[in-house]
Legacy VTK file of the C-alpha trace (Angstrom):
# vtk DataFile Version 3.0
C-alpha trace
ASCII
DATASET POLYDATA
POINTS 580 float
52.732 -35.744 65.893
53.732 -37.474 62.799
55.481 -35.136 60.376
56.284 -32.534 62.703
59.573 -32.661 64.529
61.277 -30.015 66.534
65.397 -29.816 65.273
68.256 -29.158 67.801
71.425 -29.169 66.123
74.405 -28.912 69.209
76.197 -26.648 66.857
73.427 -23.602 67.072
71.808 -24.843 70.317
68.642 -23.747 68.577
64.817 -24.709 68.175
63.831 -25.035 64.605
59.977 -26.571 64.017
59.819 -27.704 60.660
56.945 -29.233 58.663
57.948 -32.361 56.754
55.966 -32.100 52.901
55.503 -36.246 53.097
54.684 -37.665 56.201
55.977 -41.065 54.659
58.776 -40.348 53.369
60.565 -36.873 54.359
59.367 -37.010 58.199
60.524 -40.685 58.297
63.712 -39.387 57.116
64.188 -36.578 59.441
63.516 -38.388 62.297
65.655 -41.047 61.773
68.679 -38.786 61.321
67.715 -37.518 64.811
68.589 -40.551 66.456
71.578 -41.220 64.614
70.236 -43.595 61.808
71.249 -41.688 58.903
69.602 -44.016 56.195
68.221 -41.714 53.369
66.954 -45.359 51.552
63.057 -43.844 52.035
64.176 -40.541 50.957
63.786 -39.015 47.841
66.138 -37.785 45.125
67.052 -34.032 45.944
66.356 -32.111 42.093
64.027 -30.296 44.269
66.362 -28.521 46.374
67.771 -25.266 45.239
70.251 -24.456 47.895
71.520 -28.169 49.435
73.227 -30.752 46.884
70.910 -32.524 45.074
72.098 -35.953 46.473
69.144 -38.101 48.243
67.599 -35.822 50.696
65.001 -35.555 53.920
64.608 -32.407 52.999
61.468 -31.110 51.345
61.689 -27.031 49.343
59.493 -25.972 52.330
61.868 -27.180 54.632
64.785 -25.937 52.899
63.301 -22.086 52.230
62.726 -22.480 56.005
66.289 -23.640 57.047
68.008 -20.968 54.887
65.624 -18.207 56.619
67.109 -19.628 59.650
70.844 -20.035 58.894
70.051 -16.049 58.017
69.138 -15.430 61.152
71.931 -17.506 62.692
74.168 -15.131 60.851
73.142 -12.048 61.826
73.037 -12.921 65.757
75.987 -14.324 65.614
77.518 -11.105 64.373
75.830 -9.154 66.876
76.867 -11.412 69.467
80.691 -10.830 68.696
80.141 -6.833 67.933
78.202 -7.019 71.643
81.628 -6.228 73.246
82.052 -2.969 70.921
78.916 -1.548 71.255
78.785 -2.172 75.012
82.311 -0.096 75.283
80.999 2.552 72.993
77.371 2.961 74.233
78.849 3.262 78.261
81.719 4.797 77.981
80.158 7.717 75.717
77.038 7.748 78.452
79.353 8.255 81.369
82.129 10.019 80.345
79.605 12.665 78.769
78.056 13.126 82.326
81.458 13.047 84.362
82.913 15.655 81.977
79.735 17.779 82.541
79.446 17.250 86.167
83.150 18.988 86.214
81.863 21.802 84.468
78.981 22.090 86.910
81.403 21.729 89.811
84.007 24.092 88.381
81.148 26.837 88.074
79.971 26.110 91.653
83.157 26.573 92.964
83.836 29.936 91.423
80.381 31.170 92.840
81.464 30.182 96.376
84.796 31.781 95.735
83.105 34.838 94.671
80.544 34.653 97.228
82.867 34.346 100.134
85.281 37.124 99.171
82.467 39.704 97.835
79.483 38.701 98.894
75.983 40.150 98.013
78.666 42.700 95.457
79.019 39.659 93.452
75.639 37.287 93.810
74.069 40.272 91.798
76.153 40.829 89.136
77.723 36.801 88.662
76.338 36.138 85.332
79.195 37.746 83.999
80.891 34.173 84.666
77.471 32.517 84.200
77.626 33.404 80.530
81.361 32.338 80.592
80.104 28.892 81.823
77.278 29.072 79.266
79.255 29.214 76.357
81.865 26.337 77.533
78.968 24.059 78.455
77.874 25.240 74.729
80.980 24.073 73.020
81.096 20.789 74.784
77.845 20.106 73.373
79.100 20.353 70.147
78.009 23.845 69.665
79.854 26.356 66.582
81.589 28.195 69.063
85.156 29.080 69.188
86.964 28.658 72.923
89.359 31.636 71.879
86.822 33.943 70.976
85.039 33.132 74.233
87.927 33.482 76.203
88.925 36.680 73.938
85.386 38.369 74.824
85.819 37.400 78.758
89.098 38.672 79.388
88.737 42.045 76.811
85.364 42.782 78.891
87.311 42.423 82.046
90.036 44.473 81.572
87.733 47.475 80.643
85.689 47.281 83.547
89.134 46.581 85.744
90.958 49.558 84.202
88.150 52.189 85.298
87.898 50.284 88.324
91.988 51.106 89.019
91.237 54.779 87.640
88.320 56.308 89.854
89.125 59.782 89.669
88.782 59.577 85.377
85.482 59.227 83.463
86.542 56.885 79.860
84.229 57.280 77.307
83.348 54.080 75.471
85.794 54.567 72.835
88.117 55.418 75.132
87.443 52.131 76.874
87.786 50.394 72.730
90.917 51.208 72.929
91.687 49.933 75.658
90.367 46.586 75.079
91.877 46.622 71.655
95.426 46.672 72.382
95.200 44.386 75.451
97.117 41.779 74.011
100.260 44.647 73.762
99.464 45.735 77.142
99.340 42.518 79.203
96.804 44.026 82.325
96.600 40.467 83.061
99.882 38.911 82.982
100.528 35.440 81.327
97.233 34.316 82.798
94.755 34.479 79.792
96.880 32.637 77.783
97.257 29.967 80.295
93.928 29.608 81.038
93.092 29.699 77.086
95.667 26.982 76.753
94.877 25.178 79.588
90.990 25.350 78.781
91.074 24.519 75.584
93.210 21.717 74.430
91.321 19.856 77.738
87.633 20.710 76.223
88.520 20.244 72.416
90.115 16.428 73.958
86.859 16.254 76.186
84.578 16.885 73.065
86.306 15.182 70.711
86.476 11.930 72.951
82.538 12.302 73.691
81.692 12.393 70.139
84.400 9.930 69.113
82.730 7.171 71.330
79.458 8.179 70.168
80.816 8.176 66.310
81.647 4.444 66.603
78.465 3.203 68.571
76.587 4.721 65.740
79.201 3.016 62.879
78.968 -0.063 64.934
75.398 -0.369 64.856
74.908 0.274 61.137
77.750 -1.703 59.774
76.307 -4.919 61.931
72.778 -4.113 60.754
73.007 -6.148 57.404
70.522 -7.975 54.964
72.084 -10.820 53.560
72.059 -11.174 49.789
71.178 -14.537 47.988
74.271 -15.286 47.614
75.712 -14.763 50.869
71.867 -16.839 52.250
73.134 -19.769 49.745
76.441 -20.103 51.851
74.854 -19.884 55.027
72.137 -22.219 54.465
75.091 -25.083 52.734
77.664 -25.085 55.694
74.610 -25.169 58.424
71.681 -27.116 57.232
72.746 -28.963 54.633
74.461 -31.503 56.564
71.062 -31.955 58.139
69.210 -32.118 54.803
71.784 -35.156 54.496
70.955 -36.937 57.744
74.382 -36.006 59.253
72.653 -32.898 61.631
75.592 -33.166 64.506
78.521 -32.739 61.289
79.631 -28.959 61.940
81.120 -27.134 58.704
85.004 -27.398 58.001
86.807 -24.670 59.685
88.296 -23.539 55.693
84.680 -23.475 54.242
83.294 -21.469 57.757
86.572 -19.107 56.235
85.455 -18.888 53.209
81.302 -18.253 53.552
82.321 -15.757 56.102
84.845 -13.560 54.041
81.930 -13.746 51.318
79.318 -12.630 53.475
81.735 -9.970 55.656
83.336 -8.205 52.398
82.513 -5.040 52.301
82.611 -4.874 56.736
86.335 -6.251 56.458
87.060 -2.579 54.163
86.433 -0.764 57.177
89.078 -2.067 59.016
92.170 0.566 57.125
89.988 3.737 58.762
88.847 1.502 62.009
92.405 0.893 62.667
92.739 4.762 62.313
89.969 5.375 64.345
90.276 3.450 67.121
94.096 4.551 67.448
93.254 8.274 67.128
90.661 7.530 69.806
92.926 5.753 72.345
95.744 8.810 71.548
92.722 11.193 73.077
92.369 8.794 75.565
95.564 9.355 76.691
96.027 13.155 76.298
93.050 13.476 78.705
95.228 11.069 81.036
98.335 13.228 81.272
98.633 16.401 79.649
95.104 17.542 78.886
93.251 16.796 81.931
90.166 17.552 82.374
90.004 17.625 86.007
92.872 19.994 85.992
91.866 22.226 83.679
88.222 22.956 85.010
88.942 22.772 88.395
91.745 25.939 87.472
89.305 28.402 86.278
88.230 30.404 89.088
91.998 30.035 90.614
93.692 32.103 87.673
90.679 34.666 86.740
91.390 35.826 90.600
95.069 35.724 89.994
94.448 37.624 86.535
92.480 40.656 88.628
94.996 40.539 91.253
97.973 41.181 88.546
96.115 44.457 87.265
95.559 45.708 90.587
99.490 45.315 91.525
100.549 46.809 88.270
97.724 49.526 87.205
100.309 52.672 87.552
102.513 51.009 84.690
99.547 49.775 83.055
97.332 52.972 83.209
100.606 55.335 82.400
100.809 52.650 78.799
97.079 53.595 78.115
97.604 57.098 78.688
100.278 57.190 76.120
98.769 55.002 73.729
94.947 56.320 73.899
95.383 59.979 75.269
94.494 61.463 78.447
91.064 60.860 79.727
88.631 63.580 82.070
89.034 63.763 85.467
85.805 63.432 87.270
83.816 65.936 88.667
85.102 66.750 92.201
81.377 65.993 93.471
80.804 62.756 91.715
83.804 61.189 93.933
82.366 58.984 96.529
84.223 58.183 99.485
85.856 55.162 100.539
83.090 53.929 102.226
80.688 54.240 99.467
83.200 52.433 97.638
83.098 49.966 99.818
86.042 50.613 101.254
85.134 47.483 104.171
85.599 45.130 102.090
88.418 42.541 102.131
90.482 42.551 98.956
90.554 40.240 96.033
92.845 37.576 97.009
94.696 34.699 95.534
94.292 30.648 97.324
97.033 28.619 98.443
96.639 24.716 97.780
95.166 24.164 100.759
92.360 26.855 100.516
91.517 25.764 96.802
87.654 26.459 95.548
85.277 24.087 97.149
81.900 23.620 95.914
78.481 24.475 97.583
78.839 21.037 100.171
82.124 22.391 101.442
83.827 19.107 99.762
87.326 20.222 97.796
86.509 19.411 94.453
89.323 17.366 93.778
88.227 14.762 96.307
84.923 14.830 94.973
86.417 14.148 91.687
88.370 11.365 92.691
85.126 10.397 94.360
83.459 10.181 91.055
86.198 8.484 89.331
84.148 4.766 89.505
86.612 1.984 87.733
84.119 2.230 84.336
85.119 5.872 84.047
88.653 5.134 84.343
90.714 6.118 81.136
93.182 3.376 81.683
89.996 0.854 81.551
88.833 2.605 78.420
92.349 2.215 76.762
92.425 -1.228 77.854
89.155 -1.701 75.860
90.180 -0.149 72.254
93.603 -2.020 72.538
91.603 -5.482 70.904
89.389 -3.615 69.214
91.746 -3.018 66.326
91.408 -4.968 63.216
87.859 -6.330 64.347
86.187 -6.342 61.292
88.813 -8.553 58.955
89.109 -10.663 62.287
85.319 -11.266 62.193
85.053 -13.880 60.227
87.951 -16.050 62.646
85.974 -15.049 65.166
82.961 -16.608 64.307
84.322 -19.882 62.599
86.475 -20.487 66.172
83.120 -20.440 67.590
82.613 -24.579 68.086
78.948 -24.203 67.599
79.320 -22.771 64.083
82.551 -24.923 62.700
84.429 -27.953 63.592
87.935 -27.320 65.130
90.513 -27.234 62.697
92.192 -30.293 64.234
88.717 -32.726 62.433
89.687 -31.627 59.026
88.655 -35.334 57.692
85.710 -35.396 60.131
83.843 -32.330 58.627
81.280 -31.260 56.063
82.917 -29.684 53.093
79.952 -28.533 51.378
79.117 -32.009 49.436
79.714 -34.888 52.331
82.130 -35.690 55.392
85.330 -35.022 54.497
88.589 -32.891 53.788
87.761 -29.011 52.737
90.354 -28.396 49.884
89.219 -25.229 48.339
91.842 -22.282 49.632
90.640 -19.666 51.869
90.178 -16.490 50.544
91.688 -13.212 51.620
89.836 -10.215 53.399
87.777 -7.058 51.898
85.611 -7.022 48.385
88.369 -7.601 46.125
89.791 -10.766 47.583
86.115 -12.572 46.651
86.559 -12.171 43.256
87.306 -16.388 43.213
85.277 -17.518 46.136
83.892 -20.662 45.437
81.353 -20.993 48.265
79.852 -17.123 48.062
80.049 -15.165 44.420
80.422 -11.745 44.889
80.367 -8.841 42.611
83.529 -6.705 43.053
82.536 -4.409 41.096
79.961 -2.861 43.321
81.371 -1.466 46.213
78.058 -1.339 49.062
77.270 2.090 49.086
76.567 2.014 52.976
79.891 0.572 53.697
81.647 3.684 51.667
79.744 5.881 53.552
80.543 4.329 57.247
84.701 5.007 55.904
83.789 8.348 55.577
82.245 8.761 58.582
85.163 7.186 59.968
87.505 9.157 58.310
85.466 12.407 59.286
85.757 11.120 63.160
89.727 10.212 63.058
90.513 13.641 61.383
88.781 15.443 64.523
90.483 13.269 67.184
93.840 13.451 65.459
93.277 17.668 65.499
92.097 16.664 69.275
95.701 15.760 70.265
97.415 18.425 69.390
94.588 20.880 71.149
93.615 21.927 67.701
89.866 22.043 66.567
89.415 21.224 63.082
86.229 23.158 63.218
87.756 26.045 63.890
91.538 25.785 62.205
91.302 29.256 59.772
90.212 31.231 62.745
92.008 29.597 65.861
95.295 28.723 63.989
98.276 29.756 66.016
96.112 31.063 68.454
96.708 28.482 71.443
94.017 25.820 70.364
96.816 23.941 68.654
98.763 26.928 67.120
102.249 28.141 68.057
101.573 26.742 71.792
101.446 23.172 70.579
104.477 22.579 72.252
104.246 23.996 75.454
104.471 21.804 79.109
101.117 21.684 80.526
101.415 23.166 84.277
101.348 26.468 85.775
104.939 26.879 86.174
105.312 27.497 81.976
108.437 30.041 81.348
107.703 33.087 79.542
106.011 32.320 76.160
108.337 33.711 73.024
108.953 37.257 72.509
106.440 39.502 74.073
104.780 42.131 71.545
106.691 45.631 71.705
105.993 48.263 74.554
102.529 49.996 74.243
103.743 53.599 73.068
101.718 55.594 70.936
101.396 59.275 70.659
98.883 60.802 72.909
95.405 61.076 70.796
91.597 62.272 70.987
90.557 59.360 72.612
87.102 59.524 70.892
88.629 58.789 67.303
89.139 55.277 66.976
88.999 54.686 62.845
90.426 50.823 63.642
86.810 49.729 64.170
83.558 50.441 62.716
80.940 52.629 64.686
79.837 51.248 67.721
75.770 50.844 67.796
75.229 51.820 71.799
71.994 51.764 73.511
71.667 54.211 76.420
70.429 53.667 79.895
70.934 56.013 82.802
73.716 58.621 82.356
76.492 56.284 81.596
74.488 54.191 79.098
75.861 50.964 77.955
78.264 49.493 75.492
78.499 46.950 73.546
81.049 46.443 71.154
78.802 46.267 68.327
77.853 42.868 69.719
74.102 41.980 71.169
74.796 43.014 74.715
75.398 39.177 76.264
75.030 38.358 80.002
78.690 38.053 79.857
79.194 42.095 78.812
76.862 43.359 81.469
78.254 41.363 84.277
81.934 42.823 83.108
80.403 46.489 83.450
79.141 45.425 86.964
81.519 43.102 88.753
84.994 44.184 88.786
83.687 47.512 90.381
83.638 45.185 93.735
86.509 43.255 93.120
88.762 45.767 92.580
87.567 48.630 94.550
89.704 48.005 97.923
92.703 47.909 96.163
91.690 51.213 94.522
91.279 52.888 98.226
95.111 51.838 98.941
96.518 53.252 95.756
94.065 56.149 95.357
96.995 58.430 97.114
99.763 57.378 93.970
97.470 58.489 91.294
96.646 61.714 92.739
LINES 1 581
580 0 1 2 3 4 5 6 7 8 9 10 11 12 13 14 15 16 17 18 19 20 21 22 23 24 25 26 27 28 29 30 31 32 33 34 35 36 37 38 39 40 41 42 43 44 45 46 47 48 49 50 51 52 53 54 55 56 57 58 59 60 61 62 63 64 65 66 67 68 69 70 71 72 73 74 75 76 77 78 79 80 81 82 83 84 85 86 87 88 89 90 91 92 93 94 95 96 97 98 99 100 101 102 103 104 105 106 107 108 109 110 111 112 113 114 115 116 117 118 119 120 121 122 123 124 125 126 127 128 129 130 131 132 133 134 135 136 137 138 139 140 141 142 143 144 145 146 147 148 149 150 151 152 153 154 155 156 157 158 159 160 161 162 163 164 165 166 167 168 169 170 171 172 173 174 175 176 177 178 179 180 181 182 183 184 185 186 187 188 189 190 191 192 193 194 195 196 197 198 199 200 201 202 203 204 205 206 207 208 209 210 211 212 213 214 215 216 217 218 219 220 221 222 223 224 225 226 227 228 229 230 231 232 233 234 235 236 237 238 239 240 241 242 243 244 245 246 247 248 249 250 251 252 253 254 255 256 257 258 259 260 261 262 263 264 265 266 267 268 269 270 271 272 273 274 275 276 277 278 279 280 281 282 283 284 285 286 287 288 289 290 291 292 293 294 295 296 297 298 299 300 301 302 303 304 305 306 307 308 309 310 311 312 313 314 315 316 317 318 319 320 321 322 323 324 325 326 327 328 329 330 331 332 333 334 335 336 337 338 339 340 341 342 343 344 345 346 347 348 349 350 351 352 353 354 355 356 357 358 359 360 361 362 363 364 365 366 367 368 369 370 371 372 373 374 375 376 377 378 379 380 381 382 383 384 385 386 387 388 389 390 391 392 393 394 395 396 397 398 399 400 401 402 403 404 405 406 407 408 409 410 411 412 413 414 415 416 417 418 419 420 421 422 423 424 425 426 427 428 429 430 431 432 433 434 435 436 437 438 439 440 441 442 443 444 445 446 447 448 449 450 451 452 453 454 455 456 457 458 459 460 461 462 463 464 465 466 467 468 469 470 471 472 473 474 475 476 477 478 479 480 481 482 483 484 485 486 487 488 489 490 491 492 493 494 495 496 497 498 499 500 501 502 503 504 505 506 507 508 509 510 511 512 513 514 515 516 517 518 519 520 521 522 523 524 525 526 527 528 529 530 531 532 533 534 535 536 537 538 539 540 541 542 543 544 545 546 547 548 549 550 551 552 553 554 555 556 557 558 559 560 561 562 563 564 565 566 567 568 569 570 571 572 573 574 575 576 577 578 579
């Protein structure tokens, strides 16, 4: 109908339906710029318009409040539309790394059970939430839970080599201070070998990467979306609606912007996103450093899959060495009861039949419960979107994004004319030659834009706190590559989470680690004084009661009282004649 007309400028592809305030004279107007006959000799004089040069115009105020709503909403999905790539890479990768790096846990547990299982049987199905806790806790820390790997690890291994050493010692009865001080100067005695600091190694630099790439992917989705979610001020909405629709208030609807002026609206509008790009550039390099840590050194796969393997190879140390080892206790912590001729139980209450704790060759590795070897299944998993060469290849371009944001969108053809029509564009007045020169990036480079004014002097208070957030999530990823975890740094430092071991090769063929701590050799003493620690609150059940180490008993302390009774109990049947 007469005075409605439905606008399609090529640039935007879009459908704007605009209402014409005089049928004679505006609609005429509009229409006949839509077929090309760009005579504004019907149209009025523009002192009307607020935003468009006030130059003879087909434009009514209605018509122009409507075009500069729309040249806002051009803006803002064109900005999503070149952030789509980021977000996509963010939002996916987090997704499915986060449920391939917690399918390994699963499978790594699994695979210890069957171990277990196989070797043990029923013995250890009723007392495995010893390891279940250890599981609990890692699956805990992924999650982004305030716990510390080393003191995990710490509280695994000193429960294990109590129950181990009165396991290798049946013919004694410990006391549970007797057993204190045993766990208290394991790190002088070494039951276990090199193995728990290995595995402590080994575990944690690959779950503090693992973590720290999770949450880094999910850090920049979430700075993504809010820097892209933007309201336009009137200043910025002035721009827009002058390099877009003002060519169509003019009658020339098909003239596209100059490439310059595009340049220079954009840098006005994008300040304060192009002063995220310092930390972005931090960010996304800190993140692709991760990336590759988790690639070579700190793998995952490796590290998870290794578990079960050395805690087996850990028991089986103690049980080859447990005359050294129990003569060192006996020296350091005093001489403990024998037990009661008649509480001695014979082999085969001992369970003397069973087959002894054993370590697997490469071929007999840990499967999980569907018989597959868990490194096939992993490779089975491995789909090319979780690949970490695919993810690198995705940060590498996304560097700089935000001060390259405004390029990005003026190369778009819809939105500006190429810079090779620099005569044959609209430069904010008519069709011609943009001289004005193009302004550099960030807040304080707009301080002599001539297309957007902008106010310098307030930094956006949203855009300060996305660099912080961004300077919060580099900080943890840089921590992440040397296997440190800035969460924990006061109480981990030096401790093998990015301490003195930040240097070591990553395999299982490390040479010895640094000077070893001095000899255990103490003067024999009553084993019941231990004034190093406080008073132990104990609660009692049965005639051996229960300890635990001032601590709330955990699933993890009762397994260790319950476990290594059956895992080490052949072993104690051949060297049962030694000790006596």
């Amino acid at each position: 109908p007469a005075g409605s007309i439905v606008l399609r400028p090529l640039r935007l592809q879009l459908s704007v339906k605009l209402t014409c305030a005089n049928r004679l004279t505006s609609g005429l107007c509009c229409q006949n710029s839509l077929i090309g006959r760009a005579s504004l000799t019907n149209s009025p004089h523009g002192e009307h318009l607020r935003l468009c040069p006030q130059d003879y115009t087909c434009c009514s105020s209605q018509m122009e409040e409507t075009l500069a709503l729309q040249s806002e909403r051009d803006f803002l999905k064109s900005v999503e539309n070149h952030s789509q790539f980021l977000l996509t890479t963010f939002t996916q990768r987090q997704r499915r790394f986060d449920e391939f790096f917690r399918e390994l846990i699963d499978l790594s547990e699994k695979s210890m059970n069957q171990m277990f299982t196989k070797t043990y049987g029923r013995l250890f199905t009723q007392n495995s939430h010893v390891f279940q806790e250890l599981f609990v806790e890692l699956r805990r820390y992924y999650s982004g839970g305030s716990v510390s790997l080393t003191e995990v690890l710490s509280d695994f291994w000193s429960r294990l080599v109590e129950r181990v050493f009165t396991l290798v010692n049946p013919q004694y009865q410990f006391s549970d201070d007797y057993l204190e001080c045993v766990s208290k100067h394991a790190e002088q005695l070494q039951p276990f070998g090199d193995v728990p600091r290995k595995l402590r190694v080994q575990v944690s630099r690959a779950f503090i990467a693992a973590r720290a790439l999770s949450q880094g992917l999910a850090a920049g989705r979430d700075i993504v979306n809010k820097a892209t979610k933007m309201t336009p001020d009137s200043e910025c909405m002035r721009g827009l609606m002058r390099q877009w629709y003002c060519p169509l208030c003019r009658g020339m609807p098909s003239l596209r912007p100059c490439r310059a002026f595009c340049l220079n609206v954009m840098k006005g509008c994008l300040a304060n996103q192009a002063d995220l790009d310092t930390e972005w550039d931090y960010f996304i390099d800190a993140l692709y450093h991760v990336a590759e840590k988790l690639e070579g050194p700190f793998n995952m796969e490796l590290a998870v899959d290794s578990i079960s393997v050395k805690v087996s190879e850990a028991i089986m140390h103690m049980q080859e060495n447990s005359v050294s080892i129990s003569t060192k206790v006996f020296q350091g912590c005093g001489n403990p009861r024998p037990v009661p001729a008649r509480s001695k139980r014979s082999p085969k209450e001992s369970g003397g039949n069973r087959r002894p704790f054993r370590t697997y060759t490469p071929d007999e590795k840990p499967t999980t419960a569907a018989g597959t070897n868990l490194d096939r299944l992993v490779r089975m998993m491995k789909l090319p979107y979780l690949s970490v060469t695919e993810l690198k290849e995705r940060l590498r371009p996304m560097g700089s994004f935000w001060v390259s944001l405004p390029h990005t969108i003026c190369n778009d053809e819809k939105m500006a004319a190429d810079v090779t029509n620099e005569d044959r564009c609209w430069n904010g007045q008519t069709r011609g030659r943009y001289l004005p020169e193009v302004m550099g990036d960030g807040l304080a480079n707009q301080i002599n834009n001539p297309e957007v004014e902008v106010d310098i002097g307030r930094p956006d208070v949203k855009t300060r706190q996305l660099i912080m957030e961004l300077r919060v999530a580099s900080n943890k990823l840089r921590h992440a590559q040397s296997g440190q975890d800035m969460d924990f740094m006061d109480s981990e430092e030096g401790s093998g989470s990015g301490g003195d071991d930040a240097s070591e090769r990553y395999n299982d063929d490390w040479p010895g680690y640094g000077p070893h701590s001095p000899p255990f050799s103490k003067p024999p003493r009553n084993a019941a004084s231990n004034p190093a620690k406080p008073p132990r609150v104990r609660e009692r059940n049965g005639p051996k009661g229960n300890r635990n180490h001032g601590r709330v008993p955990s699933a993890t302390s009762q397994l260790a009282s319950s476990l290594l009774p059956f895992l080490v109990l052949p072993f104690v049947l051949m060297k049962a004649p030694w000790w006596r």
